[in-house]
C-alpha positions as CSV (number, residue, x, y, z in Angstrom):
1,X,174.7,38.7,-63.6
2,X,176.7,36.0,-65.6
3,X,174.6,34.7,-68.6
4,X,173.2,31.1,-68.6
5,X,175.9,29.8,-70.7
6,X,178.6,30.9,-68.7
7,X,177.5,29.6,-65.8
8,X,176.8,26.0,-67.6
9,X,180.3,27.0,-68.6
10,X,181.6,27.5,-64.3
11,X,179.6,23.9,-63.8
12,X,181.1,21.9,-65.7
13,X,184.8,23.7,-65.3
14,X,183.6,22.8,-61.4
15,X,183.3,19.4,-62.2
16,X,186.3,18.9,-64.3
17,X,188.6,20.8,-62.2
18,X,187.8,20.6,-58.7
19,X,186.2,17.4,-58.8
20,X,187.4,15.0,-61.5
21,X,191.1,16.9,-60.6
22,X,190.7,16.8,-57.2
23,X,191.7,20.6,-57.1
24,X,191.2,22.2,-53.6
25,X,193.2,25.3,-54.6
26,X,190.7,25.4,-57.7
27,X,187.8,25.1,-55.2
28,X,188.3,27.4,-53.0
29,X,188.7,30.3,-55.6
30,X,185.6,29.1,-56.9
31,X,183.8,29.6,-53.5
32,X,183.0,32.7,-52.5
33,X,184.3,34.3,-49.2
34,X,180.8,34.2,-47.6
35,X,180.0,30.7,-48.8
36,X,176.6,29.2,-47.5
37,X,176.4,25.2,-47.4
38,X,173.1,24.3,-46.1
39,X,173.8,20.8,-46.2
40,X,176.7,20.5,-44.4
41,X,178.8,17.6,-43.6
42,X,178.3,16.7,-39.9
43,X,180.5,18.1,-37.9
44,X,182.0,20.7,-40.4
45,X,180.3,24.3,-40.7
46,X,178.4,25.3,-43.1
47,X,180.9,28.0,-44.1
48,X,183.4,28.2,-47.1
49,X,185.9,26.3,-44.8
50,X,183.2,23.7,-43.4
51,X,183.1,23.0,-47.8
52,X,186.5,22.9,-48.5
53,X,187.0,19.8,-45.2
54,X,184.4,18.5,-46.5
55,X,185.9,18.4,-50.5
56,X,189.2,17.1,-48.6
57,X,187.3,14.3,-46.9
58,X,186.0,13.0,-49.8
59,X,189.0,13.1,-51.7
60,X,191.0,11.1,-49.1
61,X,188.0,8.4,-48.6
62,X,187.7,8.1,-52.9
63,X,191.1,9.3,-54.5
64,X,189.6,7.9,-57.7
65,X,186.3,9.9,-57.6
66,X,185.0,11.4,-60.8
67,X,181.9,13.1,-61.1
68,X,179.3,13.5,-64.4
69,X,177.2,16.3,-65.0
70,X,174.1,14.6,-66.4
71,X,171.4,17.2,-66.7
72,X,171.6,21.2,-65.8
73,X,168.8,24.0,-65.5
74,X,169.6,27.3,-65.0
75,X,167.1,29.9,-63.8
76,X,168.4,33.2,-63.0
77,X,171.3,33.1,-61.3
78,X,170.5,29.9,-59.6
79,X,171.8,26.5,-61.4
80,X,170.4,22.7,-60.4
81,X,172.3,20.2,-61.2
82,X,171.7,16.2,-61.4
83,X,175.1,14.2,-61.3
84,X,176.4,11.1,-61.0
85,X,179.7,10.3,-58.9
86,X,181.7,7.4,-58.7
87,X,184.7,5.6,-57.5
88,X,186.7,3.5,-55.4
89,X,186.2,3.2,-51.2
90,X,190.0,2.9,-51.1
91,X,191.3,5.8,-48.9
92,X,190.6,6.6,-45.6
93,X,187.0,5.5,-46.0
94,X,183.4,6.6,-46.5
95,X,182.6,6.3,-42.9
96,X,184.2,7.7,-39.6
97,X,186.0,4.4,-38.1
98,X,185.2,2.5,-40.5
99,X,187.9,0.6,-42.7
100,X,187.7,1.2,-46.5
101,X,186.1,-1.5,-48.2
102,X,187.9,-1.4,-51.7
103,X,184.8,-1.5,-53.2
104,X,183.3,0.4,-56.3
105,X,180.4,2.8,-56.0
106,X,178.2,5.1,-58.1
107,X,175.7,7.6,-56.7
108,X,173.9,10.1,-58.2
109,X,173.1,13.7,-56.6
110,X,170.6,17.1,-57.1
111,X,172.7,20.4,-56.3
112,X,171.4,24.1,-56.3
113,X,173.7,26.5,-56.0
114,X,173.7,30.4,-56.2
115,X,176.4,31.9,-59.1
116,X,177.1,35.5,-57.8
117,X,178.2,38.5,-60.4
118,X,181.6,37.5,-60.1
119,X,180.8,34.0,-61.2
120,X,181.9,32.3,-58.2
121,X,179.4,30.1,-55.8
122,X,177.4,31.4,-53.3
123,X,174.8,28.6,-51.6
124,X,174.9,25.1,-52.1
125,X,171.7,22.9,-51.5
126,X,172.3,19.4,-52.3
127,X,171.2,16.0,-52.0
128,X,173.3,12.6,-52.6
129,X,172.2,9.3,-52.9
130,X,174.4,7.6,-50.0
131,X,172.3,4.8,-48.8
132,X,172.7,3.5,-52.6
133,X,176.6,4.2,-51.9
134,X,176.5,2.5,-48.6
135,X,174.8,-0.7,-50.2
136,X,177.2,-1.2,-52.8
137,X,180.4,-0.8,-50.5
138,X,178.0,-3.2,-48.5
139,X,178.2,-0.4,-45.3
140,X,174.3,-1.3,-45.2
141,X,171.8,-3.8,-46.5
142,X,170.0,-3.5,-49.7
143,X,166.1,-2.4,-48.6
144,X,164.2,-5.5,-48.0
145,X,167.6,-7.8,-47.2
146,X,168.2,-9.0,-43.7
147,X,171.5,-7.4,-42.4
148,X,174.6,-9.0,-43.2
């Protein structure tokens, strides 16, 4: 099983690489072949393919998009992982049919994923903050504000 610091080491390489690079090719070797999202995208599987569409997506919709890891904790060979991502609703997007907005957004999210003996990810659990994302590219009102 790879130790904690290499997988700390694999998280932030993640982050750097595929993310903050916009890597798919660095992505998908980082997947395993029997990838598990359990929070899929809707629409796309929840297979290594279903993530990879889904990496695409959000590339196209924010082609400045850099992410932070802000806090890890690694238990075995499980990691969870609080980040912030940010950006610039200037592709094709945030939403399906909807125009970009050009606007600026930060969001943060809580990831758990599964680092298998050959270092590469298994599962993915996560959870992002869109309605925060949605108010700021003003997709949605802010809780308590009448709708624009």
């Amino acid at each position: 099983m790879p130790t904690r610091d290499e997988i700390e080491r694999t998280v932030h390489e993640f982050n750097e690489r595929g993310i903050n690079a916009r890597d798919v090719d660095y992505i998908e070797d980082r997947l395993a072949d029997d990838f598990i999202e359990h929070n899929p995208a809707p629409g796309l599987g929840n297979d290594k393919k279903g993530a990879l569409e889904t990496f695409r997506m959000l590339f196209a919709a924010t082609p400045d998009m850099r992410g932070e890891v802000l806090e890890l904790i690694v238990s075995g060979n499980k990691v969870a992982i609080r980040s912030s991502f940010s950006g610039t609703d200037s592709g094709t997007g945030q939403m399906p049919g909807v125009p970009p907005t050009g606007k600026s957004f930060s969001a943060e999210s809580i990831d758990v994923v599964t680092v298998g003996e050959d270092g590469r990810f298994h599962e993915h659990y996560g959870i992002t903050d869109i309605p925060a994302m949605m108010v700021q590219l003003g997709l949605m009102p802010a809780p308590g504000q009448p709708p624009a």
